[in-house]
N, C-alpha and C positions, 0 to 999 in steps of 0.2 A: 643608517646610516650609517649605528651599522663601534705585537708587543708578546712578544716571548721572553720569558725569562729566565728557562733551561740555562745552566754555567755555557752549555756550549751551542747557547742560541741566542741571536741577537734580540737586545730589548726592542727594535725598532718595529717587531712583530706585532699588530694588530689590525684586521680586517674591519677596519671601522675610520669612523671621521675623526680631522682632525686629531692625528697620531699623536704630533706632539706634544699636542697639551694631554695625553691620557696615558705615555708612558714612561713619564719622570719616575726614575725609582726613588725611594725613598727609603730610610731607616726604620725597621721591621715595627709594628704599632706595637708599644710594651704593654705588660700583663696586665697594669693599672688601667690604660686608659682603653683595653678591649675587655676587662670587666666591666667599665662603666658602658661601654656601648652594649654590652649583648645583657648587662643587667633588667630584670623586668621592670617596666615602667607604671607607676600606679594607673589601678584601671580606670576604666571612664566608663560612664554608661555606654554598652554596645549601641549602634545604631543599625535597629533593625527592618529597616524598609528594604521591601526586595529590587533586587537590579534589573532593568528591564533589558536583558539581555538576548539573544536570539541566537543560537548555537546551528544552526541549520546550513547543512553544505552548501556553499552557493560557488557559482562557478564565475571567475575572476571577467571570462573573456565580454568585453563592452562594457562593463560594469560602470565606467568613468564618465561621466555624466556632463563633464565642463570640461568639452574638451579644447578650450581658450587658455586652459591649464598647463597642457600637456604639447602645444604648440608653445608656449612661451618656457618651456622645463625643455622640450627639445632643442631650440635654437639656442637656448644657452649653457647647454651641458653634452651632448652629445653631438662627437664631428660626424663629418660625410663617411670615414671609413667605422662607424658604430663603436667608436670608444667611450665611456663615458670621464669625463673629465671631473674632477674634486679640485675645483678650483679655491678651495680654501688650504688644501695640504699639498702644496710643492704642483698643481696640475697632474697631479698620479694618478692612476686608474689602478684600481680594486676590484675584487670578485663581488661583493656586496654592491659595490656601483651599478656594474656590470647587473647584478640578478636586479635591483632596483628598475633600471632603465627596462628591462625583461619585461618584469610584471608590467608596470604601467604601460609598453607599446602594448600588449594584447590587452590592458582595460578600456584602453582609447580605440582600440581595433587596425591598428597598424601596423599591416605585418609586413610591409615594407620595410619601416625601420625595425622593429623585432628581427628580421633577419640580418639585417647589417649587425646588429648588436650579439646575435649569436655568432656570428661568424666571427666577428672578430675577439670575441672571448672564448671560441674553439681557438683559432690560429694563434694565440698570444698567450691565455692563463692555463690550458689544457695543456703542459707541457712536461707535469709530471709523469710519474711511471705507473700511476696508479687514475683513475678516474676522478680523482679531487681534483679543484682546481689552485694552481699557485696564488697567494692573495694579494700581492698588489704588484703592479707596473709601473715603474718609473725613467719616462721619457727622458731623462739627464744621463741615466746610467748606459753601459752598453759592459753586458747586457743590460736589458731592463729590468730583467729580476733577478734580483739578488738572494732574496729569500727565496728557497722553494716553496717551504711548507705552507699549509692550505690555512682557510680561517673557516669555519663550519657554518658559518652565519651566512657565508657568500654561498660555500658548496649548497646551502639547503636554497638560499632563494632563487640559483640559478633551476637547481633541479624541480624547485614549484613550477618556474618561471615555463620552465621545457613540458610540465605534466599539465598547466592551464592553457598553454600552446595547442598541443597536441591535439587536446579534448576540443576547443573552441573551433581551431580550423582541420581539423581529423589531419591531422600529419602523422603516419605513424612513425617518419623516422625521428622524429621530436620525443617521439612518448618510449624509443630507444634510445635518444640519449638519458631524457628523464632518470631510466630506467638503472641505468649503470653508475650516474651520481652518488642515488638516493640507496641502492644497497651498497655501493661503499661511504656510506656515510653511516647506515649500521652495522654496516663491520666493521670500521676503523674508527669512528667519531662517537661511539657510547659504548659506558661501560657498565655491563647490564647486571654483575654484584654487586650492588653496594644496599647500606643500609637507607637509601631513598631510590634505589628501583633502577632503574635505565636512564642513567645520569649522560648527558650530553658533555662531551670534553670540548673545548673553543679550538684545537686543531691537532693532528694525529701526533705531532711534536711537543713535549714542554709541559702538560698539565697532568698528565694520570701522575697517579701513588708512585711511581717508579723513577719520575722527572724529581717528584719535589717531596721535600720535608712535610710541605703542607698538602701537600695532594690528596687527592684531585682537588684541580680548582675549578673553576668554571665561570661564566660571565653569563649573567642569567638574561642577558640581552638578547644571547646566539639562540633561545628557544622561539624562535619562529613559529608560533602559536597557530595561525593559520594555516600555514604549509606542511602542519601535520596531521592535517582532517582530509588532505589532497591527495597527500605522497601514497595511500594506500592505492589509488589507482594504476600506481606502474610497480610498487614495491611491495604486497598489500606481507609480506613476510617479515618484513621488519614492525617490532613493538609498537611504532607510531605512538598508540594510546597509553602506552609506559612511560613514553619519553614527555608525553604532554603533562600526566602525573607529577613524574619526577621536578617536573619543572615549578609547578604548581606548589610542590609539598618544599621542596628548597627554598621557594621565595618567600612563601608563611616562615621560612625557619632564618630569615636575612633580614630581619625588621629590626634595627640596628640603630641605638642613640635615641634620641628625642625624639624624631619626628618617623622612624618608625621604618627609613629607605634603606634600601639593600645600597652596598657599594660596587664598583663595576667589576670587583675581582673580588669573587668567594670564595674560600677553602671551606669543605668539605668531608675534610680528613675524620676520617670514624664516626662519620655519622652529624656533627658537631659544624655549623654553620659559625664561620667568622672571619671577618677582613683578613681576603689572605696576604702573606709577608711580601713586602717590597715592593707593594702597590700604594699610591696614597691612598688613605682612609676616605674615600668620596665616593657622593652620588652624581656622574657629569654626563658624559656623551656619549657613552653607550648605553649605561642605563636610562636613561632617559626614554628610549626606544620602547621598554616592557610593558607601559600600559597601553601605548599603541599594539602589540601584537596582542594583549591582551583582547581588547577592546572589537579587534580587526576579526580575531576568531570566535568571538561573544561567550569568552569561557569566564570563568573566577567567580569569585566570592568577594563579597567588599572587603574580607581582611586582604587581600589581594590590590584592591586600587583606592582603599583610603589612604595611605601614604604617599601617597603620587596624588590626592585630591587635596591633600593638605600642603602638600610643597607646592599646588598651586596658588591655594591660597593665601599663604605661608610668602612667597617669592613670586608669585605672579608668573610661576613659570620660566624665569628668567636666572635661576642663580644650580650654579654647579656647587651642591648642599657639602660642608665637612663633615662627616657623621659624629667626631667625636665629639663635637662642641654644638650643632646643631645649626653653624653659621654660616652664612654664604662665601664660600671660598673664593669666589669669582662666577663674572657674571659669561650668559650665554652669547650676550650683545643682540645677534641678529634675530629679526621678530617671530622667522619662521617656527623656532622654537618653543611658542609658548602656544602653539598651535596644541600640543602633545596636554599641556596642563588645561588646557581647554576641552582636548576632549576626553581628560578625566573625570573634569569637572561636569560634562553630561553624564557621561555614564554613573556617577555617583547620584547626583543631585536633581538630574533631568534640566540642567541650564542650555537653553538654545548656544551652539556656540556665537562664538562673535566675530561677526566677518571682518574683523578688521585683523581676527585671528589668521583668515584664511586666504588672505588677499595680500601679496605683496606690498610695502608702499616703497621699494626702491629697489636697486638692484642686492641680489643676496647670492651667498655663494651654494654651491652645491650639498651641502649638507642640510641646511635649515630650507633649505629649500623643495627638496626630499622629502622632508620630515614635512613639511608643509602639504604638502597633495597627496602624500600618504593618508592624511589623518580627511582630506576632500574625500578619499577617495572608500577607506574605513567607514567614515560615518553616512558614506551615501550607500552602503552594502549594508550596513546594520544598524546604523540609527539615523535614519532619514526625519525623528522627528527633533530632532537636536541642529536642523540645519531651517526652520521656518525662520 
């Protein structure tokens, strides 16, 4: 589902939901209250039952099983010309929307709308000079984008989107575009010295060592967990299996405050994980995303999704966490979100989810809604026994 803040880039920048609640800047968190968050927390006895996880490539196309789902996520989020609308942030459309609405028409087997959906995010966000895609569109403006620069989270899931295409319905010019995304997304969107390996930057603009004091940062949300067991099919040259790493060993190193959550913006500077500057100190709407990809591509360790099993039971899923106080800063509202603490809560614990997690009971906007058949759609590929 998915905010730049280079001096000479606008904050408005972030390839995710609901922008503006996620990129108020704020006053940089002082040394006091980022000792007490990164300080060690006394231990607890580990809990060591294994995760019944299932790491095995599976191929995205039909995977979608309710497609009652995918008919009512249609009619209410994507038009006739295959835009997909974020009717919670201004009616904008996003590359992350965009790769969203992707996957899901080839899980449902619709390559009817799959192809309005590519076309119209070739004719609209493809408008850079490079094979990235620009990250968001907004129908008010003219032009409509304002921002060039790309969000990696969109570039990577449009390029899954193109590589599960391709494969399902043999298209080979799909698995050419795939193709040209997914290596410029390793050569311009990771930065493969550092002391955690092949680090994922969130857009070619505003986060490396060079942009900022705190650099790199990164947003541990943009590692598309799944889409990096895939992308070796059109890129198989890029690290892939580094960048999965990388992601993995940062997020063990982002357990942050009490309850243990990364926040949506890490610095990374030397090695050394900690709320980066100018971001609030929160766990909200993009993070919230991580144990879903976790989960989607059956990778981790429980130090991995016990902090996200505890904020669900902790918040019910429902609270964008403060890290430095451990308090609910505000809530998510709509129900589709608590879908995500639901199905951490299987993957920890082996809890069936609860369909009332996965059923709409009114109308919702584009993002928790997302987040909603995402997590239908995860646990019918990898833990079908979480959904009896």
């Amino acid at each position: 589902m998915k905010i730049r803040i280079l001096i000479a880039l606008s904050l408005s920048l972030i390839a995710g939901p609901l922008a503006a609640q996620t990129v108020t800047p704020v006053i940089p968190v002082g040394a006091a209250v980022q000792q007490q968050m990164m300080a060690p927390q006394a231990p607890s006895a580990p809990d060591t039952r294994p995760l019944a996880l299932d790491a095995r490539q599976l191929s995205l196309g039909g995977a979608l099983k309710t497609p009652e789902l995918w008919q009512a996520y249609k009619a209410a989020f994507i038009t006739e010309s295959g835009r997909v609308v974020d009717t919670g942030n201004g009616l904008v459309s996003h590359s992350e929307g965009q790769g969203y609405g992707m996957l899901l028409a080839i899980a449902a087997n619709d390559r009817a709308t799959f192809d309005r959906l590519w076309g119209w995010t070739r004719a609209n966000l493809m408008v850079r000079d490079d094979q990235l895609l620009a990250w968001r569109w907004d129908p008010t403006r003219r032009p409509a984008i304002a921002d060039i620069n790309d969000a990696s989270d969109g570039d990577i899931l449009v390029a899954w989107a193109l590589t599960e295409a391709s494969e399902f319905w043999g298209d080979v010019a799909l698995k050419v575009a795939a193709r040209r995304i997914a290596v410029e997304v390793g050569r311009k969107l990771v930065v493969y010295k550092t002391k955690f390996g092949a680090l994922l930057l969130p857009a070619v603009s505003g986060f490396a060592a060079e942009d900022r004091q705190d650099g790199p940062v990164v947003n541990l949300s943009y590692w598309v967990f799944p889409a990096f067991a895939r992308l070796p099919l059109v890129a198989p040259e890029i690290d892939w299996r580094g960048i999965v790493q990388s992601g993995l060993d940062a997020l063990k190193a982002s357990h942050f405050g009490v309850g243990g959550l990364p926040t949506e913006w890490v610095s990374l500077r030397n090695g050394v994980a900690r709320p980066a500057d100018g971001f609030p100190a929160q766990f909200g709407y993009n993070a919230i995303r991580i144990p879903l990809y976790l989960a989607w591509a059956g990778i981790g360790e429980r130090v991995h999704y016990d902090p996200f099993a505890k904020w669900a039971k902790d918040f019910g899923g429902r609270a964008v966490v403060d890290i430095s106080s451990g308090r609910e800063a505000s809530g998510f509202g709509e129900s589709g979100y608590q879908a995500i603490g639901a199905l951490a809560l299987c993957v920890t614990d082996g809890k069936p989810l609860d369909r009332g997690a996965l059923v709409a009971h009114g109308p919702e906007n584009y993002y928790p809604a997302t987040l909603r058949i995402l997590v239908n759609l995860a646990a019918q590929m990898r833990f079908p026994s979480c959904l009896r």
